[in-house]
C-alpha positions as CSV (number, residue, x, y, z in Angstrom):
1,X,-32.0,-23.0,-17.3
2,X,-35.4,-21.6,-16.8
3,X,-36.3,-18.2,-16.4
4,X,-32.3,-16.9,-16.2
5,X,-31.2,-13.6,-18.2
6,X,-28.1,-14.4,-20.5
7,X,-25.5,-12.6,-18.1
8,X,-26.5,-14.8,-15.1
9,X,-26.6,-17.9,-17.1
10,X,-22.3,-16.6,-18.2
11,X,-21.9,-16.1,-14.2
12,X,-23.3,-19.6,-13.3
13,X,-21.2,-21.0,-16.2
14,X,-18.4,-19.5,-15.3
15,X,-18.5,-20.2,-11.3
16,X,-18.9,-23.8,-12.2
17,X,-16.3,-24.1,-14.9
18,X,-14.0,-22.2,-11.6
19,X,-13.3,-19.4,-13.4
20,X,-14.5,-17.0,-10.7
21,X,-12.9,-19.1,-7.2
22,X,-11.0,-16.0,-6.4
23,X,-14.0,-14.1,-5.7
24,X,-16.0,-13.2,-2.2
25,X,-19.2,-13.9,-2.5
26,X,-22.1,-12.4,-0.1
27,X,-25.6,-13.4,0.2
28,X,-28.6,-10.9,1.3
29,X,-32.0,-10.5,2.1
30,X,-33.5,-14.1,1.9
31,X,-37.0,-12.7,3.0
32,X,-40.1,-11.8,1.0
33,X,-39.1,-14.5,-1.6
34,X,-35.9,-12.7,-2.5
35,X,-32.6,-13.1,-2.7
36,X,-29.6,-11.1,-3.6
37,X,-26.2,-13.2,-4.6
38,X,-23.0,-10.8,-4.6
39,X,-19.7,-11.8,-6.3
40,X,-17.1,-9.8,-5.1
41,X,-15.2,-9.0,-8.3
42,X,-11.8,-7.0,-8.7
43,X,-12.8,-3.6,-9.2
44,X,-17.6,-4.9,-9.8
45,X,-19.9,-6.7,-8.3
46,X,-21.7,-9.0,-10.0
47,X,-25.2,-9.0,-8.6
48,X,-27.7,-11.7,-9.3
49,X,-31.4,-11.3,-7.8
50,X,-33.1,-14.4,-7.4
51,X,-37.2,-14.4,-7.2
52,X,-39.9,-16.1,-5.5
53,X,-37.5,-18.0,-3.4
54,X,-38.4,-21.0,-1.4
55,X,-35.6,-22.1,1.4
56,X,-36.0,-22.7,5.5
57,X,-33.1,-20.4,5.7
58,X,-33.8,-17.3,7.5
59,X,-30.9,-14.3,7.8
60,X,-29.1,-13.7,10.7
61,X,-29.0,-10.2,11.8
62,X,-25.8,-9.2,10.0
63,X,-27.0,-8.1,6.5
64,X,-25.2,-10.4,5.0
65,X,-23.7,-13.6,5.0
66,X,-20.0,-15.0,3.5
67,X,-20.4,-17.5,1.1
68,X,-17.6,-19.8,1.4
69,X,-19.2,-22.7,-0.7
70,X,-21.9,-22.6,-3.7
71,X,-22.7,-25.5,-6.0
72,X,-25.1,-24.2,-8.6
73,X,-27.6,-27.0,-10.7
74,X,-28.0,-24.9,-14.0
75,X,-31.0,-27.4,-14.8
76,X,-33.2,-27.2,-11.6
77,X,-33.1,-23.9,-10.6
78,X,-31.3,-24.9,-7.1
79,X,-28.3,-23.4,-4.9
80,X,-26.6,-25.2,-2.0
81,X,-25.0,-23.1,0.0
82,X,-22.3,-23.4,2.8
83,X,-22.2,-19.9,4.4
84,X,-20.9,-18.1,7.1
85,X,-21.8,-15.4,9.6
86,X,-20.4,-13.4,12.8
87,X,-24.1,-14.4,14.8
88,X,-24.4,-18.0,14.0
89,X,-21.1,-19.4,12.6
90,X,-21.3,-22.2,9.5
91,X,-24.6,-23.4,7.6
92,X,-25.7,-25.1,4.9
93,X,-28.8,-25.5,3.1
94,X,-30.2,-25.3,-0.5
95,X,-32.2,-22.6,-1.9
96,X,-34.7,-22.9,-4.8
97,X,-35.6,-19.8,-7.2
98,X,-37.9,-19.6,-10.2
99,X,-35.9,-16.4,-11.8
100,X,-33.1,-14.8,-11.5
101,X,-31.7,-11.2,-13.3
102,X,-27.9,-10.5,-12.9
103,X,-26.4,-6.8,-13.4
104,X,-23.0,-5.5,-13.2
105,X,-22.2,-2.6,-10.5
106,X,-19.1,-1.0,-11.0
107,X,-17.5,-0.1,-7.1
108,X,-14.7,1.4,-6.2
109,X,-12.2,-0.6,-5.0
110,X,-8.9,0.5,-2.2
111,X,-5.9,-1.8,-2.3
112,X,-3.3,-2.1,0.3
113,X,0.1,-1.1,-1.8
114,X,3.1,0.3,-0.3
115,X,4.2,1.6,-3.3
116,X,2.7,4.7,-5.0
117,X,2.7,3.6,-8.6
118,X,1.1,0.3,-7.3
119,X,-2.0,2.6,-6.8
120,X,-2.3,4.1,-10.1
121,X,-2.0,0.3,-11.6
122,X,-4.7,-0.8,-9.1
123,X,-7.2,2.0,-10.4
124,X,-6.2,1.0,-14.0
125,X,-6.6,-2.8,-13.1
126,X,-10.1,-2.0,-11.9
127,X,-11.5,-1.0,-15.3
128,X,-9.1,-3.5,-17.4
129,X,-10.8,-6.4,-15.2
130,X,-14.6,-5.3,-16.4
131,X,-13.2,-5.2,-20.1
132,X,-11.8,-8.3,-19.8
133,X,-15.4,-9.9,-18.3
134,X,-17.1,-8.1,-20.7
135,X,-16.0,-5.0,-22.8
136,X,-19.5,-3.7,-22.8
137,X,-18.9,-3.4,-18.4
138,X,-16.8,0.0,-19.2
139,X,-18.3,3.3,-19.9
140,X,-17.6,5.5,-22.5
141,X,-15.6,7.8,-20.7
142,X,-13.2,4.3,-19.4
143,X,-13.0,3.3,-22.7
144,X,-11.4,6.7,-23.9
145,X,-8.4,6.2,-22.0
146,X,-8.6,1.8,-22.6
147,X,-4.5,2.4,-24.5
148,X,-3.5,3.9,-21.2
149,X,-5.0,1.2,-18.7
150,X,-4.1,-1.7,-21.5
151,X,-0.2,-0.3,-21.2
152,X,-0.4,-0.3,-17.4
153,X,-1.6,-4.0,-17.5
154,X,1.3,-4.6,-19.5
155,X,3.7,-3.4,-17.3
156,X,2.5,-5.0,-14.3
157,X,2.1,-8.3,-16.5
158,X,4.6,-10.6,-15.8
159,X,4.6,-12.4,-19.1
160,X,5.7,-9.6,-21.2
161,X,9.3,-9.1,-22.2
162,X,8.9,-6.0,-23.6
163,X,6.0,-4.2,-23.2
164,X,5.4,-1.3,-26.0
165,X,4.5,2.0,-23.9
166,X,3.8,5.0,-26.7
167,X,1.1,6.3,-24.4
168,X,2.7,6.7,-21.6
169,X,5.4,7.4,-23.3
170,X,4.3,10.6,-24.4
171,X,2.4,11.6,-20.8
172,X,5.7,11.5,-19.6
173,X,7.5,14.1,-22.0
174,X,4.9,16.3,-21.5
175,X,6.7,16.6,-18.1
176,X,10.6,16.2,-19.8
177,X,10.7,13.0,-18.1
178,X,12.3,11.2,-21.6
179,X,13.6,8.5,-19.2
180,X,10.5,7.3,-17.7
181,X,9.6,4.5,-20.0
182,X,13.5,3.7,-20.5
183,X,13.6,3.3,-16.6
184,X,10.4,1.0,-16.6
185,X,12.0,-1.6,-19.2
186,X,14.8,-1.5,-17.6
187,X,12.8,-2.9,-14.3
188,X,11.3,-5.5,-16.4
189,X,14.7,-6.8,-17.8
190,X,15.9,-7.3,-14.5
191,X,12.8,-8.9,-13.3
192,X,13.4,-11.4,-16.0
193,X,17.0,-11.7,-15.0
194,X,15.5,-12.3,-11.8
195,X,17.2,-9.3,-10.1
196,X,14.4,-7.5,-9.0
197,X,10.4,-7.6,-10.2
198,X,9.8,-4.4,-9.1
199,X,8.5,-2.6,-12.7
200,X,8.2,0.7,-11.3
201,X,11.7,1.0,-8.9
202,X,13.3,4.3,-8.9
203,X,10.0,6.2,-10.4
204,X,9.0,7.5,-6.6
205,X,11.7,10.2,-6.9
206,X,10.0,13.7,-6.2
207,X,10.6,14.6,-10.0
208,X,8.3,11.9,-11.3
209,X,5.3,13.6,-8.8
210,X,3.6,16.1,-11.4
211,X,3.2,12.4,-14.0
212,X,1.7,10.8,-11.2
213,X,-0.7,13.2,-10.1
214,X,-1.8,13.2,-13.5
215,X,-2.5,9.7,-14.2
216,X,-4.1,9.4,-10.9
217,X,-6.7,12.4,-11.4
218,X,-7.4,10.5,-14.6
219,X,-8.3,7.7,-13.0
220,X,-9.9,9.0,-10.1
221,X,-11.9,11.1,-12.0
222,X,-13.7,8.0,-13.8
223,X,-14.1,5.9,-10.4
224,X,-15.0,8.4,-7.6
225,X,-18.7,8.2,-8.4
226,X,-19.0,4.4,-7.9
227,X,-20.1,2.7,-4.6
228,X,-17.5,0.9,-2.5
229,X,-18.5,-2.6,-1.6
230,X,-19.0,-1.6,2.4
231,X,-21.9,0.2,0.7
232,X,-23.0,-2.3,-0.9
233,X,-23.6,-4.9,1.2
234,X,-24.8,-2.9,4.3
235,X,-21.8,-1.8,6.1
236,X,-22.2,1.9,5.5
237,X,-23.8,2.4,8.8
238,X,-20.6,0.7,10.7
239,X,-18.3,2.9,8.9
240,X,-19.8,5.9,10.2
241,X,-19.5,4.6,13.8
242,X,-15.6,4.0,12.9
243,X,-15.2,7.6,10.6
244,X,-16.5,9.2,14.1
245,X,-13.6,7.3,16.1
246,X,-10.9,8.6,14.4
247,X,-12.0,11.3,13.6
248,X,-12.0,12.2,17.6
249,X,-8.7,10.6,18.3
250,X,-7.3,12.9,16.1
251,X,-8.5,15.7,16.8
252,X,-7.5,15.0,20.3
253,X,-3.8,15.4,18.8
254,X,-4.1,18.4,17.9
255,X,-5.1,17.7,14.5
256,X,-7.1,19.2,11.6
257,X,-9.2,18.4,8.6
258,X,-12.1,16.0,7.6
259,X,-12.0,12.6,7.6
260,X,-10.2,11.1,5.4
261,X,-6.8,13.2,5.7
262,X,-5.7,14.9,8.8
263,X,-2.6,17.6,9.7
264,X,-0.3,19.2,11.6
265,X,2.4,21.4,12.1
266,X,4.8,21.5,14.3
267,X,8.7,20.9,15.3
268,X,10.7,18.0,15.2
269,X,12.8,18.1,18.3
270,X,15.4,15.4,18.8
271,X,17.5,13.3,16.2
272,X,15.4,10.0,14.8
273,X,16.1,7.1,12.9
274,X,13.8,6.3,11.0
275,X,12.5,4.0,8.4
276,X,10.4,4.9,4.9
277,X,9.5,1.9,2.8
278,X,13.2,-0.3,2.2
279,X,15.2,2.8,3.2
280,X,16.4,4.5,6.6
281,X,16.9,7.8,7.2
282,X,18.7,10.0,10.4
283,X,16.6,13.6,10.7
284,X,15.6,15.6,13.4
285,X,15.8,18.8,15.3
286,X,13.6,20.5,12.3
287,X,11.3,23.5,12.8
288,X,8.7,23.4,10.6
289,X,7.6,20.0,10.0
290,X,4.4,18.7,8.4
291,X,2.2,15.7,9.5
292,X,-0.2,14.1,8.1
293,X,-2.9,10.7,8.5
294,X,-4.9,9.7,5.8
295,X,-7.4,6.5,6.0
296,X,-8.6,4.3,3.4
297,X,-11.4,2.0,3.5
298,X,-11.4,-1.3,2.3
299,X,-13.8,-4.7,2.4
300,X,-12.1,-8.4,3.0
301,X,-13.9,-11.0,4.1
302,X,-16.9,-8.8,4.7
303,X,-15.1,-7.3,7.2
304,X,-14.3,-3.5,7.0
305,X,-10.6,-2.5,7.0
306,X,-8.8,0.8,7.5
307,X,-5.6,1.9,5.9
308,X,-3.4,3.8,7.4
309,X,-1.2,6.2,6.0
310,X,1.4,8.4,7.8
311,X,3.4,10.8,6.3
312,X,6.2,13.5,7.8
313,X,7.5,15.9,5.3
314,X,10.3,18.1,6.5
315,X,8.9,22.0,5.1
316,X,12.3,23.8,3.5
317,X,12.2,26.9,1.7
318,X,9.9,27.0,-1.1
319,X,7.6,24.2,0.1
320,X,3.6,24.8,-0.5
321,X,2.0,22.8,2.2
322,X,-1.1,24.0,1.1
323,X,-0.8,21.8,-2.0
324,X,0.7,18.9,0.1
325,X,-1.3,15.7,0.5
326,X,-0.2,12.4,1.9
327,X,0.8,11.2,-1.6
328,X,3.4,13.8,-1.4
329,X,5.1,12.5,1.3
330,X,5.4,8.8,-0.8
331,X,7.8,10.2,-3.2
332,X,11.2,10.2,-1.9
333,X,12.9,13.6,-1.4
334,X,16.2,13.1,0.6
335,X,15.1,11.7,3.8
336,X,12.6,15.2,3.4
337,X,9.3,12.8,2.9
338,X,8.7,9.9,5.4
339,X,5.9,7.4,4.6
340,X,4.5,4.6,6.4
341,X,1.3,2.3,6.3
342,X,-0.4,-0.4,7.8
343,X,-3.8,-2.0,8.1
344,X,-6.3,-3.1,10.9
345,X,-9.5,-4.9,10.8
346,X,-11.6,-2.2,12.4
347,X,-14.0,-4.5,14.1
348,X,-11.6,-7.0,15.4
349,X,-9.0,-3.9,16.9
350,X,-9.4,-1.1,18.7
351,X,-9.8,1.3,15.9
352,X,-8.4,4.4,18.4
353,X,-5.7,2.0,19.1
354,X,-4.4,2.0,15.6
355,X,-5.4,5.9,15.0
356,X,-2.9,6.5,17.7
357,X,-0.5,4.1,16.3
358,X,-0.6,6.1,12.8
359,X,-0.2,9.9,14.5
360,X,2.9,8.4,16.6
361,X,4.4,6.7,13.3
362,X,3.5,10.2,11.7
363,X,5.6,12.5,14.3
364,X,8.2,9.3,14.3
365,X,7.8,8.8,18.4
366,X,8.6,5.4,19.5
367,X,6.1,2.5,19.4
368,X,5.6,0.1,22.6
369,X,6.1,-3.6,21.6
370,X,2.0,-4.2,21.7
371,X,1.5,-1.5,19.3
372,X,4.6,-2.8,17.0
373,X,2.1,-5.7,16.6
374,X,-0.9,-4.3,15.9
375,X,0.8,-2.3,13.2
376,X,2.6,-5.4,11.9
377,X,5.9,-3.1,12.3
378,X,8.9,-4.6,11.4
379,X,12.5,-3.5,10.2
380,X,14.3,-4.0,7.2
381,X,17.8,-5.0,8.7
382,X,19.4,-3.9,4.7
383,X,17.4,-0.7,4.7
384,X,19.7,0.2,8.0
385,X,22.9,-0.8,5.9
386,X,23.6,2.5,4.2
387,X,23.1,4.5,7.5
388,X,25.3,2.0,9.2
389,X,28.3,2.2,6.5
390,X,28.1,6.0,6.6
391,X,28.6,5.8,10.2
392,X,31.1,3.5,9.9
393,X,32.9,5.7,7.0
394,X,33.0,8.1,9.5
395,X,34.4,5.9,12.7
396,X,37.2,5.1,10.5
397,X,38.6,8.4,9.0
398,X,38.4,9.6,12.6
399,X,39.7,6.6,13.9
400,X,42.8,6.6,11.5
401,X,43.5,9.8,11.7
402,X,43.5,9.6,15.7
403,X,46.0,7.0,15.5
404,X,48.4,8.4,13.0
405,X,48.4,11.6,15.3
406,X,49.5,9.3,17.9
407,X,51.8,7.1,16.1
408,X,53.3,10.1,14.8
409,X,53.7,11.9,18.6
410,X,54.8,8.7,20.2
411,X,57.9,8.4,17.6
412,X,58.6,11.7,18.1
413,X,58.9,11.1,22.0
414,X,61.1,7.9,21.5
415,X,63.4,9.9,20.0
416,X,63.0,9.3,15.9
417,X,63.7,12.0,14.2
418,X,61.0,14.1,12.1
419,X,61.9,12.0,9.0
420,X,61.2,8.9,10.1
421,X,58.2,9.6,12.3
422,X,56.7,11.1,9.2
423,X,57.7,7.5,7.8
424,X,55.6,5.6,10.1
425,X,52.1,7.6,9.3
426,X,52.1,7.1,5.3
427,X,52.3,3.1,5.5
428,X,50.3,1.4,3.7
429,X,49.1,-0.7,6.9
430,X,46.9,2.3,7.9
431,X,45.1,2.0,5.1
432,X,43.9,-1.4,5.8
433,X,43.3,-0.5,9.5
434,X,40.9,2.1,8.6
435,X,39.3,0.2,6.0
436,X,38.6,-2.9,8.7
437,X,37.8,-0.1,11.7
438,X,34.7,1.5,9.0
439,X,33.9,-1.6,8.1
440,X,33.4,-3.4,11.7
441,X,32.0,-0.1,13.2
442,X,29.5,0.0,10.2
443,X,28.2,-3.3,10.4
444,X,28.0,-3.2,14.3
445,X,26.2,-0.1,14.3
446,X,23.5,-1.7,11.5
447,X,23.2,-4.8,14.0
448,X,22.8,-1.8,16.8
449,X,20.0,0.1,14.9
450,X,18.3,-2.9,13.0
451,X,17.7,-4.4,16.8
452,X,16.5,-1.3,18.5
453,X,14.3,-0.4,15.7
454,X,12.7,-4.0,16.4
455,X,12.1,-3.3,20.3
């Protein structure tokens, strides 16, 4: 290859030996005999600018285009490229370059997780993905906490039996958390049992917060500088028009704060059921209550996406809402914290649409059908079990006990004696009858709540 620095000529070798298929790839700026190739890495960009370019190709108006097909010939100098935009739909054609200098640009990167320990292990994922490429692609600063990210990648690696954890091992007794790494293999036993692969189940208790916080400022700390890839490739000036959108709609609600997190205050009137993540919860008629929408941007496709986060935290005594963020109200507290996401393409859906969508799911008022959709909203008929069999618990002591009375009463009026009506209320046939009224009533009711929550 002619006229190629050494870390394009490992891209080119790599795309063509497919180790890089999972990547977007973006092409810009084909004028003045330039070219800029992007490769969408997890966590980089690999960008590769090509010189003294000669193709018939001109750029559509979008500043970029989607690569969906690239054949690279490492001898001539030529790529030929199937792309695609918004303006002009599919296109080939080939594009000859005389040189071409490739350098690495960490970004950071937003991942749609539900759970919160999934966002630590993204953040970690993001630097352990550059070592791996190429362990001079970290900076100093990464590479001074490499044991922690190396022991999150082991966790979340599926391959491992029994991943050794003294780092975060001692984080977490810094906190008196001695079970935290006990808790983890547990998780990964099971996964390999085939029970359950989540690694980090029953760490989003409340207690397990302050550990949290800490990994995530860590991690935070070394990425918040970087550009996302919206900046990247041009789409700064979109996400500004979108910031501005919801921004107003929720202000219009009554809310406060700078984009990207948003409150309020206020009272919770009414009794809801409601759903957080795989579990249900009945609250309500609450005073103080805390609200809160926080967006995250991220890039697919080329296209910009909002997250949306909604948390309700129910304020008792002692609470410091000051100090509250929307990561708060991920951590389970009782049926206290209630968190919910979803994400929307923001050019494709009405972004105020879905800003609406995330204050109602936030104050936990009813969704219409339509907007059930554009949230991709849907209920966990087992989340609804425990509320339904607590119900049903319920039904049946009342129910027993209603009959017994009665049994008891109508023997009396027959004319049994005390003795005997006392007899008929300690059978053992009650027993059964209120463990088959719970269960029925319990069931029903799930059926009951699992199909309105759907409507």
């Amino acid at each position: 290859m002619n006229n190629i620095d050494k870390l394009t000529q490992k891209i080119f070798s790599k795309f063509n030996d497919d180790s890089l298929f999972y990547c977007n790839i973006y092409l810009t700026g084909t004028e003045e005999n330039n070219a800029v190739v992007l490769f969408d890495m997890e966590g980089f960009i690999l960008k590769i600018c090509l010189d003294k370019v000669k193709t018939e190709y001109t750029m559509p108006e979008d500043s970029y285009v989607l690569v969906y097909e690239m054949c690279i010939d490492e001898n001539e100098n030529v790529i030929h490229f199937s792309v695609w935009s918004e303006e002009r739909g599919d296109e080939d054609f080939e594009l000859k370059f005389d040189r071409a200098n490739a350098e690495m640009m960490p970004c950071r990167k937003t991942y749609y997780s539900d759970g919160v320990w999934d966002i630590v292990v993204c953040m970690a994922a993001n630097i352990y993905d550059r070592y791996s490429f190429d362990e001079t692609f970290i900076s100093e600063a990464e590479r001074n906490y490499l044991p922690l990210v190396l022991e999150l990648m082991e966790i979340a690696d599926s391959s491992k039996a029994k991943p050794e954890l003294p780092v975060l091992t001692a984080y977490a007794e810094k906190y008196g958390l001695n079970e935290f790494t006990a808790i983890i293999l547990k998780n990964v036993r099971r996964a390999k049992t085939g029970i359950s692969n989540k690694r980090f189940s029953g760490l989003d208790d409340v207690k397990y917060e302050p550990l949290w916080r800490e990994l995530y400022m860590i991690f935070w700390g070394l990425c918040k500088d970087y550009p996302t890839i919206s900046e990247i490739i041009g789409l700064e000036p979109e996400n500004i028009r979108i910031r501005k959108n919801i921004t107003d709609t929720l202000y219009k609600a009554g809310y406060e704060g700078v984009y990207p997190d948003f409150r309020k205050t206020g009272e919770l009137k009414g009794v809801h059921l409601t759903q957080s993540y795989d579990k249900a919860y009945l609250i309500g008629c609450e005073k103080n209550v805390l609200y809160m929408v926080h967006c995250d941007e991220m890039c697919s496709d080329g296209e910009p996406v909002i997250i949306f986060r909604s948390g309700t935290i129910l304020m008792k005594d002692g609470f410091d809402s000051d100090t509250a963020d929307i990561y708060s109200s991920m951590f389970r507290n009782g049926g206290y914290h209630i968190s919910n996401s979803f994400s929307c393409c923001a050019r494709n859906d009405d972004i105020s649409q879905a800003a609406v969508i995330a204050v109602k799911r936030a104050e936990l008022k009813k969704l219409t059908r339509k907007e059930c959709e554009v949230a991709d909203f849907d209920k966990n008929f087992l989340s609804f079990l425990p509320v339904g069999m607590l119900t049903g618990l319920i039904f049946g002591v009342l129910w027993t006990l209603g009959m017994m009375i009665f049994a008891f009463l109508f023997e009396m009026f027959v004319g049994s004696s005390a003795v005997e009506a006392l007899q008929a209320i300690v059978d053992s046939k009650w027993l059964c009858a209120f463990g088959a009224s719970g269960l029925v009533f319990g069931l029903a009711m799930t059926v009951v709540m699992y199909l309105a929550g759907r409507k």
